[in-house]
Each structure stands twice: as structure tokens, then as C-alpha cells.
FIKE-570345 format. One line per 8 residues: for each residue x, y, z of C-alpha. Coordinates in nm, 2 decimals, always signed. Each point is the difference from the previous one (the first is absolute). Layout:
BEGIN
X,Y,Z | ...
% end
This chain:
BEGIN
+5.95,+2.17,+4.88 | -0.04,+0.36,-0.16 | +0.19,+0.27,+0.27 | -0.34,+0.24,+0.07 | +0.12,+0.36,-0.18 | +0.01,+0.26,+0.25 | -0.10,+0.38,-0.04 | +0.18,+0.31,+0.15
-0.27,+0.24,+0.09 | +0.03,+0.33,+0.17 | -0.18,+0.07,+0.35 | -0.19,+0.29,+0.19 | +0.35,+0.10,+0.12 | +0.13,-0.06,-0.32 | +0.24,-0.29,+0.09 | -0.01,-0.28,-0.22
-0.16,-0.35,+0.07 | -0.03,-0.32,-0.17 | -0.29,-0.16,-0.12 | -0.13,-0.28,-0.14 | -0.29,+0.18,-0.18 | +0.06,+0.25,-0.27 | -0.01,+0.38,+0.07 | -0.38,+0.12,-0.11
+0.10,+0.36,-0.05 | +0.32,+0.10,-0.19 | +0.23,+0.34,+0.10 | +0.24,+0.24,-0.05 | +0.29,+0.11,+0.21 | +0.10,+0.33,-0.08 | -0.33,+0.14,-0.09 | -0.21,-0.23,+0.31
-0.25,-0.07,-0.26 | -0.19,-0.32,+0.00 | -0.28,-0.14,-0.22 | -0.10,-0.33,-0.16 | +0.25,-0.23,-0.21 | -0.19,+0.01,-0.26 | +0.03,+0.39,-0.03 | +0.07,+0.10,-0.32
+0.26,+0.31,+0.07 | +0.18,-0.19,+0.24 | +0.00,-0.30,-0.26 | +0.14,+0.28,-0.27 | +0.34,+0.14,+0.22 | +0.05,-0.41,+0.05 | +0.03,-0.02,-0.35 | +0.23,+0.30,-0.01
+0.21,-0.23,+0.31 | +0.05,+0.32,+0.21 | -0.27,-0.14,+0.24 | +0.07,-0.31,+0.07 | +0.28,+0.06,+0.29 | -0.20,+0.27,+0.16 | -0.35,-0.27,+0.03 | -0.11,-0.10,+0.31
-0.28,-0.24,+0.10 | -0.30,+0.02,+0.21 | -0.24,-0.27,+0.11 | -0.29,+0.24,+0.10 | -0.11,+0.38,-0.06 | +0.00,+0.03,+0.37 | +0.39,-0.04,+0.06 | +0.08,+0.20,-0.35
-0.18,+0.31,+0.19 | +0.19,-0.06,+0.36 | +0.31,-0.03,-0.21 | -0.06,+0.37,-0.16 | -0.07,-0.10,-0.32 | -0.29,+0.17,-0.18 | -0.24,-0.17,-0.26 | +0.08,+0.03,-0.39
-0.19,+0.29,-0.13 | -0.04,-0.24,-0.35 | -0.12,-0.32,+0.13 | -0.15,+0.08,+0.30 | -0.14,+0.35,-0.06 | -0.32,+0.01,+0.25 | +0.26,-0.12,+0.24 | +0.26,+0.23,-0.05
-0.28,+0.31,-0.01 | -0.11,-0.12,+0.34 | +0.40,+0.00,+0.10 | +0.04,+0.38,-0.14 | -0.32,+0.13,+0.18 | +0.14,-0.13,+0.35 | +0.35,+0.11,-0.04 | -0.11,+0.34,-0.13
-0.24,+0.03,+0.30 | +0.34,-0.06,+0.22 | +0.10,+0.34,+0.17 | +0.40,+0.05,-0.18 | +0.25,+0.02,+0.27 | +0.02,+0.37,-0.01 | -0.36,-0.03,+0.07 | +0.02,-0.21,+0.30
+0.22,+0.22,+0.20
% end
């Protein structure tokens, strides 16, 4: 019998988990960016192999967004418009005081 392939997806609290399903939503580290797997800048530094260690996995858009990540201005652009309107509607913390 086939051993089932496990995933390693990051979480709201950004801990990884494992999965048996596939992440849906592909990231990365330093710059908490996420967007689809099929995006074609992220697909362009992975050909370049300076990615790759840096890529984290998510299995919904929901936990990318708890995690801190923000959507990928290429493939997700109404997304990550929607994303800059909120955070630029956010009083700074100079602001808040």
C-alpha cells in the first residue's frame, strides 16, 4: 500500500501543520506575500532557486491573512487593492497615540 504524502502548511499563528491535502495558496517568508501557485512572478524567482527555501504553504486565503501575509499584487490584484485600501485606512502608530 502507497504511504499517503503529507503537506506542511503554515497556520493563522504561523506554526506549521501537516496535511494530507495540498496547500491552495502558495507564500513567501520574508516578504509575507501569498498568492496562487500558479502565479507567474512567484513561478519566475523559483526558476531563479532563491525562492524556494523562503515558500510556505497555505490551505485557505483566510489563514494566509491571520498569518500576516498580504495578497500578491500580480496574481491577485483586485485582492491585493482591497488589502492596501484597508491597511492605508489604519491610523500609523504615531497616529494612534
Amino acid at each position: 500500500m502507497p504511504k499517503e504524502k503529507i503537506y506542511r502548511l503554515l497556520g493563522a499563528g504561523r506554526d506549521h501543520y501537516e496535511s494530507a491535502v495540498p496547500g491552495a495558496l502558495g507564500g513567501h517568508r520574508p516578504r509575507r506575500i501569498y498568492g496562487r501557485l500558479d502565479c507567474r512572478s512567484a513561478l519566475r524567482a523559483i526558476a531563479r532557486g532563491g525562492y524556494v527555501n523562503n515558500r510556505v504553504f497555505f490551505a485557505d486565503e483566510e489563514t494566509a491573512l491571520a498569518a500576516g501575509y498580504r495578497p500578491c499584487a500580480r496574481c491577485l490584484p483586485d485582492r491585493y487593492q482591497a488589502w492596501k485600501r484597508e491597511t492605508d485606512l489604519r491610523p500609523t502608530e504615531e497616529e494612534s497615540r
